[in-house]
TIRO-2110 file (N, C-alpha, C; in Angstrom, 1 decimal):
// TIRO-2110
0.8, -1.2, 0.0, N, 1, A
0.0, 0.0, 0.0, CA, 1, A
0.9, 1.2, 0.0, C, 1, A
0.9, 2.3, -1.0, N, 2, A
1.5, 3.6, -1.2, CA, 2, A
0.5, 4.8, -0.1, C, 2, A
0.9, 5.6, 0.6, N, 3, A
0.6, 6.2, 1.3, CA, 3, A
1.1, 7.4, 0.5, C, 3, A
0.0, 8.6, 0.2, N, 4, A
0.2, 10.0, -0.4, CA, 4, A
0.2, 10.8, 0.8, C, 4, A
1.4, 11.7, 0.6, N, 5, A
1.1, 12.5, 2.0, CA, 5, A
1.0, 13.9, 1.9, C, 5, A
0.1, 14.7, 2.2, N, 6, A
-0.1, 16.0, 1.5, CA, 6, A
0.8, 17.1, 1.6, C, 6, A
0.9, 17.8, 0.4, N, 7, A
2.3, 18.6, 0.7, CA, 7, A
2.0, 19.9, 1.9, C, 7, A
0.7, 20.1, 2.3, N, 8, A
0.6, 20.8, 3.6, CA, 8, A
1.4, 20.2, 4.6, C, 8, A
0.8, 18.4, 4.9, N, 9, A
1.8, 17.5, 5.9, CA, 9, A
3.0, 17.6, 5.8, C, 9, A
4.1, 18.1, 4.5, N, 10, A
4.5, 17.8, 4.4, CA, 10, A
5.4, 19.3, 4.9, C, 10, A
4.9, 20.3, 4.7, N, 11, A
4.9, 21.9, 5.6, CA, 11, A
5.1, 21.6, 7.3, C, 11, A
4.0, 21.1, 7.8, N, 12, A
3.8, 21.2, 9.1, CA, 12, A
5.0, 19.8, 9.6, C, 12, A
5.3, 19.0, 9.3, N, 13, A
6.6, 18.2, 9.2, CA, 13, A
7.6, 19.0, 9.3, C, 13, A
7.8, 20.1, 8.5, N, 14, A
9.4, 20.6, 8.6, CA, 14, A
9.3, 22.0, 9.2, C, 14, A
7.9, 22.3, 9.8, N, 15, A
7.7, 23.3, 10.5, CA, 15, A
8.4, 22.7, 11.9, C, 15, A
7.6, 21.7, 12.3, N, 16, A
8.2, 20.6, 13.9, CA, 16, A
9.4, 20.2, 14.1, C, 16, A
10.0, 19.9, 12.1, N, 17, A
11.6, 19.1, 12.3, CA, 17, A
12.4, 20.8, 13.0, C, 17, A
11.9, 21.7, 12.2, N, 18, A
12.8, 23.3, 12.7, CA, 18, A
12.7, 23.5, 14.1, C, 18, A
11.2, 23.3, 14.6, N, 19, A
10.8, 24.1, 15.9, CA, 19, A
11.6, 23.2, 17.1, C, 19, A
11.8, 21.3, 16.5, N, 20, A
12.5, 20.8, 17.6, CA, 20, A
14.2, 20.7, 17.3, C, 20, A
14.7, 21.2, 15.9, N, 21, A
16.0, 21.6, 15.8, CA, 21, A
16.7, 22.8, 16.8, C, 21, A
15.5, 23.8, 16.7, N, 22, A
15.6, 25.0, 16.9, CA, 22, A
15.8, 25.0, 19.0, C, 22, A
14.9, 24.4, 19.8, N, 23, A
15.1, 23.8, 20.6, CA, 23, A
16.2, 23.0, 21.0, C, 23, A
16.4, 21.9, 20.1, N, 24, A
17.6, 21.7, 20.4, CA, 24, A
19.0, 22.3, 21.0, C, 24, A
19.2, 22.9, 20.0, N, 25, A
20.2, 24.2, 19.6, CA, 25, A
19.7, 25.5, 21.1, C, 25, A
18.8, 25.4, 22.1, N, 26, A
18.4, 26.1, 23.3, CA, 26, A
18.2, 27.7, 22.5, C, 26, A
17.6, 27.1, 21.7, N, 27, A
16.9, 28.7, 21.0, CA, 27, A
15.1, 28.7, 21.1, C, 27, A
15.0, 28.8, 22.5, N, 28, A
13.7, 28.9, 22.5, CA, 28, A
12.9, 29.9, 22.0, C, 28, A
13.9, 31.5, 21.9, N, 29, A
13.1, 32.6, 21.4, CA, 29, A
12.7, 32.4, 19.5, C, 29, A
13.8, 31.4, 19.0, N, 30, A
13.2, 31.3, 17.8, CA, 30, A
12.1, 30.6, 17.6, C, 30, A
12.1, 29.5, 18.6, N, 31, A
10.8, 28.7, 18.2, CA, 31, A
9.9, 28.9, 18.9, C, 31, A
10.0, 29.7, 19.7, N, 32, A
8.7, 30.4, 20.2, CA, 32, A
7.9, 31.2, 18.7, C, 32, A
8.8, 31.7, 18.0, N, 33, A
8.7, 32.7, 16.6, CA, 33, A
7.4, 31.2, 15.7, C, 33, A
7.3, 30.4, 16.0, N, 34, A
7.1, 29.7, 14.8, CA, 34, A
5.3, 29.5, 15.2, C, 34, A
5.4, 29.8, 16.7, N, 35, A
3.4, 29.9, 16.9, CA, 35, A
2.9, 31.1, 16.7, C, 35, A
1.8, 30.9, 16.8, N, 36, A
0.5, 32.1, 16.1, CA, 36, A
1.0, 32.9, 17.6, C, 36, A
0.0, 34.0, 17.6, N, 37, A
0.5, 35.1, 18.9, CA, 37, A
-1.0, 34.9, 19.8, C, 37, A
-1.4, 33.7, 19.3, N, 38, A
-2.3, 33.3, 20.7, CA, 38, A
-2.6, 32.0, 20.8, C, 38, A
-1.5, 31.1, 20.5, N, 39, A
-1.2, 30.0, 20.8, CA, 39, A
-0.7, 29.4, 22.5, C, 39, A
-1.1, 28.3, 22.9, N, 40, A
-1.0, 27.5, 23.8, CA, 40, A
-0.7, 26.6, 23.9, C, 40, A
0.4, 26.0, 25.1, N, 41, A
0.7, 25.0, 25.2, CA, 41, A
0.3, 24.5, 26.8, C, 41, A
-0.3, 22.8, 26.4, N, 42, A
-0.4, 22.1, 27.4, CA, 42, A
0.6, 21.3, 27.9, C, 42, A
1.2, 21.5, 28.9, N, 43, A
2.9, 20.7, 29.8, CA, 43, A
2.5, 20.6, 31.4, C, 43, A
2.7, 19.4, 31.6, N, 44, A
2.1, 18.5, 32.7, CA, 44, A
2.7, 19.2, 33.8, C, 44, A
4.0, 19.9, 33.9, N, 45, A
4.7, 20.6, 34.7, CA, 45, A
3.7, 22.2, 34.9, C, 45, A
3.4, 22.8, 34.0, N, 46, A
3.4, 24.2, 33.8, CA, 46, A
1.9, 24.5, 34.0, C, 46, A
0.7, 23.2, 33.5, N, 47, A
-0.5, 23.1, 33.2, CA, 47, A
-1.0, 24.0, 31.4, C, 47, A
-1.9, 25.1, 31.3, N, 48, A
-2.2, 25.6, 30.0, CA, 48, A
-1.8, 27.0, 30.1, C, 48, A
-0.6, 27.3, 29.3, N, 49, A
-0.2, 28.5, 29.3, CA, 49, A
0.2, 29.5, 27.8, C, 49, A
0.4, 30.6, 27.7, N, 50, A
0.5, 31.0, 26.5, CA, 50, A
2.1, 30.1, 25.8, C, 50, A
2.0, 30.3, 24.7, N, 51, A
3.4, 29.7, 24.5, CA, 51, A
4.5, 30.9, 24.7, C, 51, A
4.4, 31.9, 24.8, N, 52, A
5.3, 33.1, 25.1, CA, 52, A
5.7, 32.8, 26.2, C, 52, A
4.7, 32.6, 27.3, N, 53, A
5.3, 32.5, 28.7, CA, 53, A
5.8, 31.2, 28.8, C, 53, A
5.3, 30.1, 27.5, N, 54, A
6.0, 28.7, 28.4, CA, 54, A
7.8, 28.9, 27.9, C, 54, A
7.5, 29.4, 26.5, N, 55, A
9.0, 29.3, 26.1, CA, 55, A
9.9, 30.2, 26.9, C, 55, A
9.3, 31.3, 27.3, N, 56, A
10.4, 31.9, 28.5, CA, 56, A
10.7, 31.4, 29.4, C, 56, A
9.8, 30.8, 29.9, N, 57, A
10.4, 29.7, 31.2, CA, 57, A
11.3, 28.5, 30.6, C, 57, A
10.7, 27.9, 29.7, N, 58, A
11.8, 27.4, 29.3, CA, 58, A
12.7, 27.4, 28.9, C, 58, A
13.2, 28.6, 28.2, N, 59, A
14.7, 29.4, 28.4, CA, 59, A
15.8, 29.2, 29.5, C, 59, A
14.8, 29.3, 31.0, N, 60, A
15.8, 29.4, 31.6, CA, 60, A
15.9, 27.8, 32.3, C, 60, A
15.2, 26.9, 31.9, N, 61, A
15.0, 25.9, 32.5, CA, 61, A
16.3, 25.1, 32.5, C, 61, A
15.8, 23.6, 32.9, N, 62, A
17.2, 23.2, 33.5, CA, 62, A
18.4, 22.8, 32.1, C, 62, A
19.6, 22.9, 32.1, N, 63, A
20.2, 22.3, 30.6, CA, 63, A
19.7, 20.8, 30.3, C, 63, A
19.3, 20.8, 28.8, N, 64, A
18.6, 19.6, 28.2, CA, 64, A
20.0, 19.2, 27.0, C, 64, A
19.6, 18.0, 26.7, N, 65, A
20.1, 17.6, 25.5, CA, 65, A
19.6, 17.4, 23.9, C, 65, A
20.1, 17.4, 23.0, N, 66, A
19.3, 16.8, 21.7, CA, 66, A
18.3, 15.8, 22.4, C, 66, A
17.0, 15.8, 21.4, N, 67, A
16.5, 14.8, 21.6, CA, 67, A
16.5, 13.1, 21.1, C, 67, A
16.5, 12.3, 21.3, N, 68, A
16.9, 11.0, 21.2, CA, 68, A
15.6, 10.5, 20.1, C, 68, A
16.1, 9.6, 19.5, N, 69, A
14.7, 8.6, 18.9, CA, 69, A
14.1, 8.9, 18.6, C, 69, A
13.8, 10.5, 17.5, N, 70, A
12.5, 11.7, 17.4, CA, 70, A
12.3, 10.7, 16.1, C, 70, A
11.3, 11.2, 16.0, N, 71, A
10.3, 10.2, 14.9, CA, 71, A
8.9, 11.3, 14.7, C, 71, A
8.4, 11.9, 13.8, N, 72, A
7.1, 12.1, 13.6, CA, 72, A
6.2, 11.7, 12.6, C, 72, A
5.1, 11.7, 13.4, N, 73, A
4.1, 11.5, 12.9, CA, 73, A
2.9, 12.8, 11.8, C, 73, A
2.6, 12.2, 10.7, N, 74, A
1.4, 12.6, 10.2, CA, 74, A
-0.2, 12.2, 10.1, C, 74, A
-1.1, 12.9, 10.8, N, 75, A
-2.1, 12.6, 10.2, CA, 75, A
-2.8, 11.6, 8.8, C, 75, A
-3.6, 10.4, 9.0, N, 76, A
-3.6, 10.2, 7.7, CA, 76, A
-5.2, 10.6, 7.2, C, 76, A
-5.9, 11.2, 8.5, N, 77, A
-7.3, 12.0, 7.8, CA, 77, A
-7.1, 12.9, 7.4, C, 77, A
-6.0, 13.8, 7.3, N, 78, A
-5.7, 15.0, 6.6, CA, 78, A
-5.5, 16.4, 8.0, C, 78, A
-5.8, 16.4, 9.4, N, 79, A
-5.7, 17.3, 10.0, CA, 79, A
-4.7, 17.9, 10.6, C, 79, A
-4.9, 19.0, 10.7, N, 80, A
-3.6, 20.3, 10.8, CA, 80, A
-2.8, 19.7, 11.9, C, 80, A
-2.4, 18.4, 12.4, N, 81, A
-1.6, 18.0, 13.0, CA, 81, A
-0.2, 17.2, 13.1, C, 81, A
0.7, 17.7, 13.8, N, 82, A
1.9, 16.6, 13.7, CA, 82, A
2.5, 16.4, 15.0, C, 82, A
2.7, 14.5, 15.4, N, 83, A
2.9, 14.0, 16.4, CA, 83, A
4.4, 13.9, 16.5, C, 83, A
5.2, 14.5, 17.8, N, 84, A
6.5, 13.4, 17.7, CA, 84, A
6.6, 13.0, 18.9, C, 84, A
7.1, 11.7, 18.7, N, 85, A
7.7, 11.0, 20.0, CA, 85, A
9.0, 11.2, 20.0, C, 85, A
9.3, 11.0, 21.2, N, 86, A
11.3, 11.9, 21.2, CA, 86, A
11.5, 11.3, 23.0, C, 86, A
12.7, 11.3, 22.9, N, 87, A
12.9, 11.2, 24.8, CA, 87, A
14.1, 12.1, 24.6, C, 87, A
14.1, 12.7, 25.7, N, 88, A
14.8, 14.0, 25.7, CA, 88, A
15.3, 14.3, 27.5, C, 88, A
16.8, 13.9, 27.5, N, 89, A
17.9, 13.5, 28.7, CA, 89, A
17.9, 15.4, 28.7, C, 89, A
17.9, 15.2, 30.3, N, 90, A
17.4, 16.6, 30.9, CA, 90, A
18.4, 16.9, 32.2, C, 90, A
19.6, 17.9, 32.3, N, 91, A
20.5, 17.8, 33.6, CA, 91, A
19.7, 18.9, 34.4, C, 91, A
19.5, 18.2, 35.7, N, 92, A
18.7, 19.1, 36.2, CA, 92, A
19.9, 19.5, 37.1, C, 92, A
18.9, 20.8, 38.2, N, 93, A
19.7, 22.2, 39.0, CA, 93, A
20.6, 20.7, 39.9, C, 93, A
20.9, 20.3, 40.0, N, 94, A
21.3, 19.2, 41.3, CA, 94, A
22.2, 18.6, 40.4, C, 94, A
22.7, 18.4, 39.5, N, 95, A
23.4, 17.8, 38.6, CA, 95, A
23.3, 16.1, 38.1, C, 95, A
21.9, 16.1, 38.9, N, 96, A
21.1, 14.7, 38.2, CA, 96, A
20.5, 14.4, 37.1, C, 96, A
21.0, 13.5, 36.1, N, 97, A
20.7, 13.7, 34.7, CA, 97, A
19.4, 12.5, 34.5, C, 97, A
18.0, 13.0, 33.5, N, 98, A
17.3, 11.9, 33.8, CA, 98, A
17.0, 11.9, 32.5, C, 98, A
16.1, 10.5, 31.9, N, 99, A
15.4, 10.9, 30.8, CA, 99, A
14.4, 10.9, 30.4, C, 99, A
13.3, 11.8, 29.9, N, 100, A
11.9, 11.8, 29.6, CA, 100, A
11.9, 11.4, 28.6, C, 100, A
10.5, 10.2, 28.3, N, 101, A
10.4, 10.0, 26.3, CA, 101, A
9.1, 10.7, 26.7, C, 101, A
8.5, 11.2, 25.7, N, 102, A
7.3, 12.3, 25.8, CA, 102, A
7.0, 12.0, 24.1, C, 102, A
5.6, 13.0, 24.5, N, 103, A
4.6, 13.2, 22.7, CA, 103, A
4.3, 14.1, 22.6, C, 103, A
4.6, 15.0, 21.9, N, 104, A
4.1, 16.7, 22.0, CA, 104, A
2.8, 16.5, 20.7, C, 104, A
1.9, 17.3, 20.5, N, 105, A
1.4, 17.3, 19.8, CA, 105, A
0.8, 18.3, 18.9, C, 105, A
1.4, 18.5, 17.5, N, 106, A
1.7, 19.5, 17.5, CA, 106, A
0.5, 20.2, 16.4, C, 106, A
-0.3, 21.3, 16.7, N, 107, A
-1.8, 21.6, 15.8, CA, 107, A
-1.5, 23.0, 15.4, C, 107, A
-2.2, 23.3, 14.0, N, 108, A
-1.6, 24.0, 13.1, CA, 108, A
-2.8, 25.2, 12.7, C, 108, A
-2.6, 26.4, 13.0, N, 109, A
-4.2, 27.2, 12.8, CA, 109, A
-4.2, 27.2, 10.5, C, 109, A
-4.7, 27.8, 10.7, N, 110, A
-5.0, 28.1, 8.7, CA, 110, A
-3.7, 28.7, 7.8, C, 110, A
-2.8, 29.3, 9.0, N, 111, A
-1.9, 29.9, 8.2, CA, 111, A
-0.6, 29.2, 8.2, C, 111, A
-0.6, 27.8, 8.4, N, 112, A
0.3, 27.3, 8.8, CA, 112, A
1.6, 27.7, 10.1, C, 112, A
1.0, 28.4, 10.8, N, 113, A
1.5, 28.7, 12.4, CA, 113, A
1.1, 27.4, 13.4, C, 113, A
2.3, 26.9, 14.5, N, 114, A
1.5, 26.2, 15.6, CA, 114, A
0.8, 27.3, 16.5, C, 114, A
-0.7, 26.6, 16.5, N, 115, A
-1.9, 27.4, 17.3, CA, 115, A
-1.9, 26.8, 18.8, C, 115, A
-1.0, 24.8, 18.8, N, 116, A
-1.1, 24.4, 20.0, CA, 116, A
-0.6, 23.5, 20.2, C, 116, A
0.1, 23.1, 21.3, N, 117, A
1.2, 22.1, 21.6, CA, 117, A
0.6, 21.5, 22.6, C, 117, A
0.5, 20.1, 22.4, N, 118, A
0.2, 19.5, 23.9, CA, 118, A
1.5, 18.5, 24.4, C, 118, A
1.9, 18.6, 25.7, N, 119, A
3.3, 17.5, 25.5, CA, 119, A
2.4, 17.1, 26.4, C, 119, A
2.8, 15.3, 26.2, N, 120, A
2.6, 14.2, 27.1, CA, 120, A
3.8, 13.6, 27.3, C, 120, A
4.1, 13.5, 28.8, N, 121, A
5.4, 12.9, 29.4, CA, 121, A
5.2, 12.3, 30.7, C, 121, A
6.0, 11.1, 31.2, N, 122, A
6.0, 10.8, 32.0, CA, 122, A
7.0, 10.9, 33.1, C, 122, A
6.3, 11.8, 34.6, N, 123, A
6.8, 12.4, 35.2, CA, 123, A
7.3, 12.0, 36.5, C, 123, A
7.8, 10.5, 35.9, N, 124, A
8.7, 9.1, 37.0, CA, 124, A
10.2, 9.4, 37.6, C, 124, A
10.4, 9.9, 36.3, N, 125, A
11.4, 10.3, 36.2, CA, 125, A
11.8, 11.5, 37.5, C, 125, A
11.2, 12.4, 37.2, N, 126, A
11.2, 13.8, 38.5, CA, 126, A
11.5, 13.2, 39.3, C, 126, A
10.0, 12.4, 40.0, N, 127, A
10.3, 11.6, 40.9, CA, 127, A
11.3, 10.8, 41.6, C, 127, A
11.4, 10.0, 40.6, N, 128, A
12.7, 9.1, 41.1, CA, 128, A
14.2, 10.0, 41.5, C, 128, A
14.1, 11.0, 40.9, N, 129, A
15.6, 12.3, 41.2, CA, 129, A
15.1, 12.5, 42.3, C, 129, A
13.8, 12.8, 43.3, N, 130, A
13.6, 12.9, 44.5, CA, 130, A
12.6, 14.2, 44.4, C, 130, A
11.5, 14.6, 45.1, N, 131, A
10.7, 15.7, 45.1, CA, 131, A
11.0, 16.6, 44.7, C, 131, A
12.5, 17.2, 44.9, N, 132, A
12.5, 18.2, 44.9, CA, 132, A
12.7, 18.6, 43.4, C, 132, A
13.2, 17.9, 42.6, N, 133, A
13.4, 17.8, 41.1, CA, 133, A
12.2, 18.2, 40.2, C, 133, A
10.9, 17.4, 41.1, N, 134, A
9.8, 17.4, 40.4, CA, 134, A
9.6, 19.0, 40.8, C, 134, A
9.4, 19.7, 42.0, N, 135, A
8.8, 20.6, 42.4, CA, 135, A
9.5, 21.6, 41.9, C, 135, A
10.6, 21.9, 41.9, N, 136, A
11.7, 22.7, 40.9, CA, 136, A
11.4, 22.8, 39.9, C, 136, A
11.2, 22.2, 38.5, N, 137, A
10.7, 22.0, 37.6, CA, 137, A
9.0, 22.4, 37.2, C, 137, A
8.2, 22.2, 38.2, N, 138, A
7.2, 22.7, 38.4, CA, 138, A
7.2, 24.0, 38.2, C, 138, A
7.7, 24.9, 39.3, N, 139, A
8.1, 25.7, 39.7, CA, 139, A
8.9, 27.2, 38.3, C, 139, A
9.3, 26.5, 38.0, N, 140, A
10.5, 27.1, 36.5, CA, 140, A
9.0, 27.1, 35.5, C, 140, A
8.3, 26.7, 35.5, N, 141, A
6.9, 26.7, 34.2, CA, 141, A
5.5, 27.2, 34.8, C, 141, A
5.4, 28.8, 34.9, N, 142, A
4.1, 29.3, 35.4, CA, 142, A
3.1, 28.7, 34.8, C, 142, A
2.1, 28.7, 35.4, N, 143, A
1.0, 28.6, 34.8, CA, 143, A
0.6, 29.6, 34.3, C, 143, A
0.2, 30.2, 33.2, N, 144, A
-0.6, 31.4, 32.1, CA, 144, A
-2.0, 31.6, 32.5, C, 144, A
END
């Protein structure tokens, strides 16, 4: 079976490969640049906040590394969406290094801007570095 993938999909793919290159590289102010100016993001740490305020906080957040095993996903009903799975090794304030694999999910308004990011991660990890990791981390991502 040939699978056609629309050249929008095929936009919003290298919109995500940039925004988590860009990331990578600890350039949050550019990829902040790549959402609409009333876009939101959902992050288990922060809860729903503008993406202006999350990427600032995330600026100063703890040093992260490239992300590991990124892989994304396209829609095959056609909607303004793109999934990646990624795990992403995080040195936190304590110099305990952990690693999250997470799913951001990434939704696209008409003009090809992300309108909304949802990450899904599992937050075992915090834990197991001890409370105060999780609560720190918390703490670094206002809620909006």
């Amino acid at each position: 079976m040939t699978m056609i993938i629309s050249s929008n999909a095929l936009n919003y793919l290298a919109v995500v490969r940039r925004c988590l290159d860009l990331l990578a590289g600890d350039d949050a102010p550019a990829a902040a640049a790549m959402f609409s100016p009333t876009a939101v993001v959902h992050c288990p740490l922060g809860g729903v906040q503008t993406a202006a305020i999350y990427f600032e906080a995330l600026a100063s957040a703890p040093r992260r590394t490239a992300a590991q095993d990124e892989r994304l996903f396209v829609s095959a009903s056609g909607s303004r969406s793109v999934c990646a799975w990624l795990a992403r090794e995080w040195q936190l304030s304590g110099g305990t290094r952990i690693c999250l694999p997470c799913i951001d999910v990434f939704d696209f308004d008409e003009h090809g801007l992300i309108d909304q990011l949802t990450i899904f991660h599992d937050c075992a990890a915090f834990q197991q570095a001890g409370d105060d990791a999780y609560r720190n981390a918390q703490a670094r991502l206002p809620v909006g």
